[in-house]
C-alpha positions as CSV (number, residue, x, y, z in Angstrom):
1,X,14.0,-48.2,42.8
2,X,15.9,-49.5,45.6
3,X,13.8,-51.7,48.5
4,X,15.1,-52.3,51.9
5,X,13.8,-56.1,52.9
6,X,15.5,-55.9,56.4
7,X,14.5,-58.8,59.0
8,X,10.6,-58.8,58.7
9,X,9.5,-59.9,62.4
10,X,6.1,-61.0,63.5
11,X,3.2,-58.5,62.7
12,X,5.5,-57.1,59.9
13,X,7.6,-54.8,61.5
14,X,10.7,-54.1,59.9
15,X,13.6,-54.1,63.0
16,X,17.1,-52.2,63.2
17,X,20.3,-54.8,64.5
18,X,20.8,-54.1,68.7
19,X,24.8,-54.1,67.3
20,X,24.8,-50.8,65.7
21,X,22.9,-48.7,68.5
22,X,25.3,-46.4,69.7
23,X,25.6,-45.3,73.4
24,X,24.4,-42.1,74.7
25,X,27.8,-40.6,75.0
26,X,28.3,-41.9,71.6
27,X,25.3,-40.1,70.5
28,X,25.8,-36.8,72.3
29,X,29.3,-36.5,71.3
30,X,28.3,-37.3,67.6
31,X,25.1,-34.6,67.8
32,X,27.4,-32.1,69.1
33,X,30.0,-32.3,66.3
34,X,27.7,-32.2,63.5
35,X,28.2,-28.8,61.5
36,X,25.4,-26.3,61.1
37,X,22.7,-26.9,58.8
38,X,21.8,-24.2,56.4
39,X,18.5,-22.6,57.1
40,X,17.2,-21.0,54.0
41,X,17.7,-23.9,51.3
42,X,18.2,-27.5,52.0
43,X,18.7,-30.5,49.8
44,X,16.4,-34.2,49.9
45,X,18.7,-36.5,49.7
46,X,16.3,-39.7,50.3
47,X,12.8,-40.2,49.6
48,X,11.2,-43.7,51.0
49,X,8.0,-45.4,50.7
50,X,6.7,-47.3,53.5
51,X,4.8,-50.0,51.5
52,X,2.1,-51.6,53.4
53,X,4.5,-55.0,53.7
54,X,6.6,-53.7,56.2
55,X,9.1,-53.0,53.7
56,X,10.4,-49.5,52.4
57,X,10.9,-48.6,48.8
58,X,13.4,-45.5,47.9
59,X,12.4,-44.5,44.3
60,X,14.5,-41.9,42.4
61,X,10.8,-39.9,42.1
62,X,8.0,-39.5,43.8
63,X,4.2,-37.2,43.9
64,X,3.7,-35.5,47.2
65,X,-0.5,-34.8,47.0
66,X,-2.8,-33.1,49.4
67,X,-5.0,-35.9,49.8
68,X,-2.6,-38.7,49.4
69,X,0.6,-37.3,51.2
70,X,3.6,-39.2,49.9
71,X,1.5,-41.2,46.9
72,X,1.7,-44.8,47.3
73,X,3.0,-44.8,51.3
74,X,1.0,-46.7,53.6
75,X,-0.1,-43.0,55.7
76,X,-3.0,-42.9,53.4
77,X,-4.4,-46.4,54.0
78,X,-3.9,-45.5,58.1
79,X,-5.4,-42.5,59.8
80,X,-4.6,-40.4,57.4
81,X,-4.2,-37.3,60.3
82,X,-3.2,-34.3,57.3
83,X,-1.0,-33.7,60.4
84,X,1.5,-36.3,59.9
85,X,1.6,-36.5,55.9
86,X,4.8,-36.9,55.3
87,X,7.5,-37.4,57.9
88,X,10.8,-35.4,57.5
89,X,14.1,-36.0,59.5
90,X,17.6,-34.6,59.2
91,X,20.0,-36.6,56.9
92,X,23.2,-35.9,59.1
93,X,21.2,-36.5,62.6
94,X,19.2,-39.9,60.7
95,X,23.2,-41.3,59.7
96,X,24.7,-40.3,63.3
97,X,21.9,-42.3,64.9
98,X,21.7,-45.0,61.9
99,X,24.9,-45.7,62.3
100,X,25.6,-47.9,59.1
101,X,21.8,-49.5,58.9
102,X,20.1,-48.4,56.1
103,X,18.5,-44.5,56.3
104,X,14.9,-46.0,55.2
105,X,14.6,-47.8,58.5
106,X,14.0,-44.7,59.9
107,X,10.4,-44.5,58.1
108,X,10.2,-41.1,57.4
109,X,9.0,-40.1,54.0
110,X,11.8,-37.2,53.9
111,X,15.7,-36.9,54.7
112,X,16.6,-33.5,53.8
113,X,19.7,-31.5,54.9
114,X,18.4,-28.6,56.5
115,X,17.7,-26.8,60.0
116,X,14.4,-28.2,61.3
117,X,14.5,-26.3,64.6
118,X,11.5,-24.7,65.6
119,X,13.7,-21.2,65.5
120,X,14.0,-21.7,61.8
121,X,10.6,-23.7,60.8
122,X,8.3,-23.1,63.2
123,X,4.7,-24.4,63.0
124,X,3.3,-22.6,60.2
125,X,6.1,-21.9,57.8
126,X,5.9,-22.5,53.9
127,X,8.4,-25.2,52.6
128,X,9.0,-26.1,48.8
129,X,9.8,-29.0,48.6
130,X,11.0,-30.1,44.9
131,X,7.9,-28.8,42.8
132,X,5.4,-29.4,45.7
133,X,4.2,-26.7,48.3
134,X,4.0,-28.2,52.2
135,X,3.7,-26.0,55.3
136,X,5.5,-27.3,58.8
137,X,2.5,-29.3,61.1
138,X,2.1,-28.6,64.3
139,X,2.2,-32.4,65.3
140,X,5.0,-33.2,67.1
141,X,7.2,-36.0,66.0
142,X,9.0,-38.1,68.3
143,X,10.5,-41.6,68.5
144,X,8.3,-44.3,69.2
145,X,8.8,-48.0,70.7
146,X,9.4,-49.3,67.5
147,X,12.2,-46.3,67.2
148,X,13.9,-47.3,70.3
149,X,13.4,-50.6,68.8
150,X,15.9,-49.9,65.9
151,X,17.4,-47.4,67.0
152,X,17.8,-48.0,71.0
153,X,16.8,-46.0,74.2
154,X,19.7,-44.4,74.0
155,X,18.9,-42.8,70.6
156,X,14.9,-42.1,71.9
157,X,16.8,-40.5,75.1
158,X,18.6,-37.8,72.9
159,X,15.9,-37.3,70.4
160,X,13.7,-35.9,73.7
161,X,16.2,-34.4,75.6
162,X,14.7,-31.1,76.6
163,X,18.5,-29.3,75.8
164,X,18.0,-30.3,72.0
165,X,13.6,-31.1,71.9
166,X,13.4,-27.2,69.7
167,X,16.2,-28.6,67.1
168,X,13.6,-31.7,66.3
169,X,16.3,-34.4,66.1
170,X,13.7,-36.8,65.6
171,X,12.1,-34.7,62.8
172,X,9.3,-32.6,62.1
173,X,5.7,-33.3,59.8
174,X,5.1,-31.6,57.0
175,X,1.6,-31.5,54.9
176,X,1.0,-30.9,51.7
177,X,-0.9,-27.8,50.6
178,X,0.3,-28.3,46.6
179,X,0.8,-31.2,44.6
180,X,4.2,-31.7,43.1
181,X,7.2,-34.0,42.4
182,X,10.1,-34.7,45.0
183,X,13.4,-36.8,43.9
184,X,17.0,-37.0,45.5
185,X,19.1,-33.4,45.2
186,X,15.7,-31.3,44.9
187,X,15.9,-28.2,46.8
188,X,14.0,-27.6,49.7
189,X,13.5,-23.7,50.1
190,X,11.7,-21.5,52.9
């Protein structure tokens, strides 16, 4: 299992580098020349734990539960809103506005290469997910402080830009409905 240790700030926060955050031209151009994502099957390619540290673990596999979410991430000692169980972003979209820093900085439990718009997965919609049964929340995801933080205002700019807010750059929230196992190259299927 890989951990990201990053820079650990006060209060624990773990904090992108202001040298990688890419303009919003830079971020535009970039959205706009990513290819299609396929809408009926997708792929994970990274699962990450947020451990309650400030650190994020990626293991090779991982139990999504109904009660628990992502077992063993820090959503279940928080809130715990079944709402926001398990975070899900695109993998090409999380890279474009990465930018070289690690993909677990991001936070979200999922990176999966698929269509998240709300045309394809609206509210609602049954995902498999590895061995485990989710449905799409109706919680909207967006970016944070601490996303524009890592990431920079430019990159919070074009993850709410009303031209691109139904494609859910920023990601979407899944919760659980049946236990099951997730690991790197599972399918995701509608």
């Amino acid at each position: 299992m890989q951990v990201w240790t990053r820079e650990i700030w006060p209060g624990g926060e773990v904090m992108g580098k202001a040298e990688y955050h890419l303009s919003r031209a830079e971020l535009e151009e970039g959205w706009l020349a990513l290819a299609p994502p396929s809408k009926s099957t997708g792929e994970v390619h990274c699962v990450v734990i947020r451990n309650p540290d400030g650190t994020r673990s990626q293991p090779s596999r991982a139990t999504l539960d109904p009660k628990l979410g992502l077992v063993g991430d820090r959503w279940s000692a928080g809130s715990a809103k079944p709402t926001m169980q398990i975070a899900v972003m695109r993998t090409d979209v999380a890279h474009l506005i990465a930018n070289g820093q690690p993909p677990a900085l991001f936070g979200d439990n999922l990176l999966i290469q698929m269509d998240l718009s709300s045309e394809n997965l609206p509210h609602g919609t049954a995902v498999r997910v590895g061995t485990a049964l989710c449905v799409v929340s109706t919680e909207p995801h967006n970016a944070c402080n601490r996303f524009a933080q890592r990431f920079g205002l430019p990159a919070m700019a074009i993850t709410a830009d009303k031209r691109w807010r139904d494609h859910h750059l920023r990601g979407i929230y899944l919760t659980v409905l049946e236990a099951g196992v997730v690991s790197p190259g599972d399918a995701v299927v509608v």
